[in-house]
ZADO-1210 file (C-alpha; in nm, 4 decimals, padded with zeros to 6 digits):
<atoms>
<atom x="-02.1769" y="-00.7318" z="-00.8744" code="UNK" pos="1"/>
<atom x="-01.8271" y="-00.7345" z="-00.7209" code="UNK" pos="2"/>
<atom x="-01.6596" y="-00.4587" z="-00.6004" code="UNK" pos="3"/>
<atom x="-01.3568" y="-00.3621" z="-00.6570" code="UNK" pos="4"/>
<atom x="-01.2977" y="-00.3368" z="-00.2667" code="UNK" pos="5"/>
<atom x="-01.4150" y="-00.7197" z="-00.2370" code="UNK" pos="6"/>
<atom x="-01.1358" y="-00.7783" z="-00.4850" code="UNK" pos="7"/>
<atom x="-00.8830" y="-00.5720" z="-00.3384" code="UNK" pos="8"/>
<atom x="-00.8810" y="-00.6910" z="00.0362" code="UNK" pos="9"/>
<atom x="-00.5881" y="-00.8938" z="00.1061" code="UNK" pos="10"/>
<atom x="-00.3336" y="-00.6346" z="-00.1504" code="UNK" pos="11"/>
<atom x="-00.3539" y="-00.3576" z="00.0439" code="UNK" pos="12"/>
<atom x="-00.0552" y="-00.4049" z="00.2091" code="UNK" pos="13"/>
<atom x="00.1350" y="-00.4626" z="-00.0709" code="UNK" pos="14"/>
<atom x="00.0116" y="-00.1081" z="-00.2607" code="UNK" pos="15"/>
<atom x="00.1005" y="00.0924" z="-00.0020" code="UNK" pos="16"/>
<atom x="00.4671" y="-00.0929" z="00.0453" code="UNK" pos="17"/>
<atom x="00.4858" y="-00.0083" z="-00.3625" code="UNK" pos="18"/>
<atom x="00.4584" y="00.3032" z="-00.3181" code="UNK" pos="19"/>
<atom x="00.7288" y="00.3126" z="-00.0479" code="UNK" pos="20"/>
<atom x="00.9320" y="00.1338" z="-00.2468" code="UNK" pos="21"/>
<atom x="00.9902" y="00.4689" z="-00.5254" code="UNK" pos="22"/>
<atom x="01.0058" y="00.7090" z="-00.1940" code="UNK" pos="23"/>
<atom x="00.8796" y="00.7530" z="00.2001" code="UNK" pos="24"/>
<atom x="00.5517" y="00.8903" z="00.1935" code="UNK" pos="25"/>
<atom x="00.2595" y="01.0042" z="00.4560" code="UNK" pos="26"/>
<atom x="-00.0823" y="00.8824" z="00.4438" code="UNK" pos="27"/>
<atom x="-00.2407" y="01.1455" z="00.3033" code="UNK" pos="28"/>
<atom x="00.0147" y="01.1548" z="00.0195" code="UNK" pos="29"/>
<atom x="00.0099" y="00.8034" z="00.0189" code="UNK" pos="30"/>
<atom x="-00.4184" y="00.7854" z="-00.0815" code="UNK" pos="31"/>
<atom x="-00.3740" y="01.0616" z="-00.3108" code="UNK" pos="32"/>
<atom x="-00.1408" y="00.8511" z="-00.5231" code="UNK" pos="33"/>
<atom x="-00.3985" y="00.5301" z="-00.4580" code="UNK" pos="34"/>
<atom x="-00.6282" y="00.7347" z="-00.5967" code="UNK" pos="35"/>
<atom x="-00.4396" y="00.8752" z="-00.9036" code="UNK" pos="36"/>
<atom x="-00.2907" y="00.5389" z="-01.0102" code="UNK" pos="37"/>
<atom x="-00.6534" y="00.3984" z="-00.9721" code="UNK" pos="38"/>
<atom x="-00.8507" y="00.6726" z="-01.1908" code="UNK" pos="39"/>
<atom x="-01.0252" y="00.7567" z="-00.8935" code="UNK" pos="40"/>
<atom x="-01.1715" y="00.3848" z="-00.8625" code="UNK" pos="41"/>
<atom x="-00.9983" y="00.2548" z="-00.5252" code="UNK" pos="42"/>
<atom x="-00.9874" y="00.5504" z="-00.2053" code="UNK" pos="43"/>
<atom x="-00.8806" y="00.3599" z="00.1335" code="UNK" pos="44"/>
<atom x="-01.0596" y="00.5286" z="00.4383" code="UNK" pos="45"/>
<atom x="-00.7950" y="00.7112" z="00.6902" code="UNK" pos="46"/>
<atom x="-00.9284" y="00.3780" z="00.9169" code="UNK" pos="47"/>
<atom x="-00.8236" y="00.1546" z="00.7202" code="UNK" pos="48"/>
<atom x="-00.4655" y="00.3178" z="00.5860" code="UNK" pos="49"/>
<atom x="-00.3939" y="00.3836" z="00.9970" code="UNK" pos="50"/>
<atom x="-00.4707" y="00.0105" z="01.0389" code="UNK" pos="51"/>
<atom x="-00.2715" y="-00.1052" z="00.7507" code="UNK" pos="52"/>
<atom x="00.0366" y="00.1183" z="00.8441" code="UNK" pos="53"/>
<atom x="-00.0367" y="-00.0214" z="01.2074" code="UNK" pos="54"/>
<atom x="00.0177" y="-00.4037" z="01.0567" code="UNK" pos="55"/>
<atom x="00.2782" y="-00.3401" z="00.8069" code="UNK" pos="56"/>
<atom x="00.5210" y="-00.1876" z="01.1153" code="UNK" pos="57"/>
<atom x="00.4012" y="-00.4627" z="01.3547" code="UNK" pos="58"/>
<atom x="00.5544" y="-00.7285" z="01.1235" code="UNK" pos="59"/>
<atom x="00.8580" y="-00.4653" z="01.0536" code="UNK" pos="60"/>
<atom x="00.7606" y="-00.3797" z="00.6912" code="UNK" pos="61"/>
<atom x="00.7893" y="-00.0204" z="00.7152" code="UNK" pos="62"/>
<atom x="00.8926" y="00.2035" z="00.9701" code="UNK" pos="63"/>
<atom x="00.7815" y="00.5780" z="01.0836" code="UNK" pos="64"/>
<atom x="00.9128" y="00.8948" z="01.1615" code="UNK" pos="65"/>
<atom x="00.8173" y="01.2419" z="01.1878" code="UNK" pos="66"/>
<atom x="00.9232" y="01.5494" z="00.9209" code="UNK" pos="67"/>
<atom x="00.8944" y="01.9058" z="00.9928" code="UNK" pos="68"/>
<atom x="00.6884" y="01.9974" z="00.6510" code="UNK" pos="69"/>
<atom x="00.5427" y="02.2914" z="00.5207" code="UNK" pos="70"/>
<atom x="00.4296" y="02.5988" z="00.7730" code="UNK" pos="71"/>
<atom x="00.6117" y="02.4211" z="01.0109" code="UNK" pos="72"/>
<atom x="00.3717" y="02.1238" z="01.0569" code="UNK" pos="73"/>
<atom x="00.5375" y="01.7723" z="01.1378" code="UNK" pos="74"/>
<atom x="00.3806" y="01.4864" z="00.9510" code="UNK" pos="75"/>
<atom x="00.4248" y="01.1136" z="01.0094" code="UNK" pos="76"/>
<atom x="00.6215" y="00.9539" z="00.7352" code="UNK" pos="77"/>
<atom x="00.6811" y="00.6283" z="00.6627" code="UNK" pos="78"/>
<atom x="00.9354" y="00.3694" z="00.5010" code="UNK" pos="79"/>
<atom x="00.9933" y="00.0454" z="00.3563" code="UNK" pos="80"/>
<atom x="01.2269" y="-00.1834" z="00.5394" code="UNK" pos="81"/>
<atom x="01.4149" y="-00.4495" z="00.3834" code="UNK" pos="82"/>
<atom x="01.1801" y="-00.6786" z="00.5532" code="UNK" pos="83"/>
<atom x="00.9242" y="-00.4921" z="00.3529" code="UNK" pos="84"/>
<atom x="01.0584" y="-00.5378" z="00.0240" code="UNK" pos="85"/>
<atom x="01.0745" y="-00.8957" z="00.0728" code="UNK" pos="86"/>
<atom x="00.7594" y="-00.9126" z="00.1487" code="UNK" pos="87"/>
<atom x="00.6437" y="-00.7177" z="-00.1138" code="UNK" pos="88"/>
<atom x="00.8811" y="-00.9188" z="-00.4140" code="UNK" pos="89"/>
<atom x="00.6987" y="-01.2236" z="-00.2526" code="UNK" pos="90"/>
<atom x="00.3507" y="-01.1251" z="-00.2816" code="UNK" pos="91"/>
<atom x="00.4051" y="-01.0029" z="-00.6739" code="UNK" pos="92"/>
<atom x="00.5311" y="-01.3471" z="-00.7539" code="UNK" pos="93"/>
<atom x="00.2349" y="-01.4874" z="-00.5917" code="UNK" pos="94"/>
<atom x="00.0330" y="-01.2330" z="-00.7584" code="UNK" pos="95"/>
<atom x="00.1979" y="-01.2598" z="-01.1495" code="UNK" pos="96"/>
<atom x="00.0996" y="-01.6598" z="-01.0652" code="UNK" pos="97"/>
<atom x="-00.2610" y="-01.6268" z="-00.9839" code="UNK" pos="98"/>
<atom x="-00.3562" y="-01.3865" z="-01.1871" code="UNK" pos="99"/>
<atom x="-00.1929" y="-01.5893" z="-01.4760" code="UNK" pos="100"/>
<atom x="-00.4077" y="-01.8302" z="-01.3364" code="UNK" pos="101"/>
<atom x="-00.6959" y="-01.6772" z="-01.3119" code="UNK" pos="102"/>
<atom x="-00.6740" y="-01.5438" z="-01.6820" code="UNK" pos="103"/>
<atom x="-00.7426" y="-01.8741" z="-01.7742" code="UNK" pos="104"/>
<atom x="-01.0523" y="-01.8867" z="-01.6043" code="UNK" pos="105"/>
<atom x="-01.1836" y="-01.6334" z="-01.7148" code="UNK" pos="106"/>
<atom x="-01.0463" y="-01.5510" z="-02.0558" code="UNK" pos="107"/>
</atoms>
């Protein structure tokens, strides 16, 4: 059986820079709403979101910066760059095409 993690590797990127598309978010915000959108079906591991966040501001996608929040707690947020959206407009045209594709296959 394939998992849904097999099938997501290689997209990660480009769910968390959707979500920083609608707003700037912190990881722990940033699963939560993984989670919700998914039904519960895809949860990234804090080691893989920190590695992911790592990548996406090595190549300039997003950027970071801390918040004071609530009880006077500073969390690490983080932003799309215009870089970022490129990227991200680029990978949902590839995406819309294979998976276009791929419906053929396996209609």
């Amino acid at each position: 059986m394939i998992l849904i993690g097999d099938l997501i590797r290689g997209h990660t990127e480009a769910i968390i820079l959707s979500i920083l598309d609608k707003e700037d978010s912190y990881g722990y915000k940033i699963n939560r709403t993984i989670e919700e959108i998914s039904q519960g079906e895809l949860l990234l591991t804090e080691a893989t979101m920190y590695s992911v966040f790592k990548r996406l501001e090595k190549n300039e996608y997003i950027q970071s910066y801390w918040q004071e929040g609530i009880n006077h707690v500073n969390r690490k947020y983080y932003a799309i760059t215009p870089q970022g959206r490129l990227y991200l407009n680029e990978h949902k045209h590839s995406w819309h095409k294979l998976s276009k594709i791929l419906n053929e296959f396996l209609k």
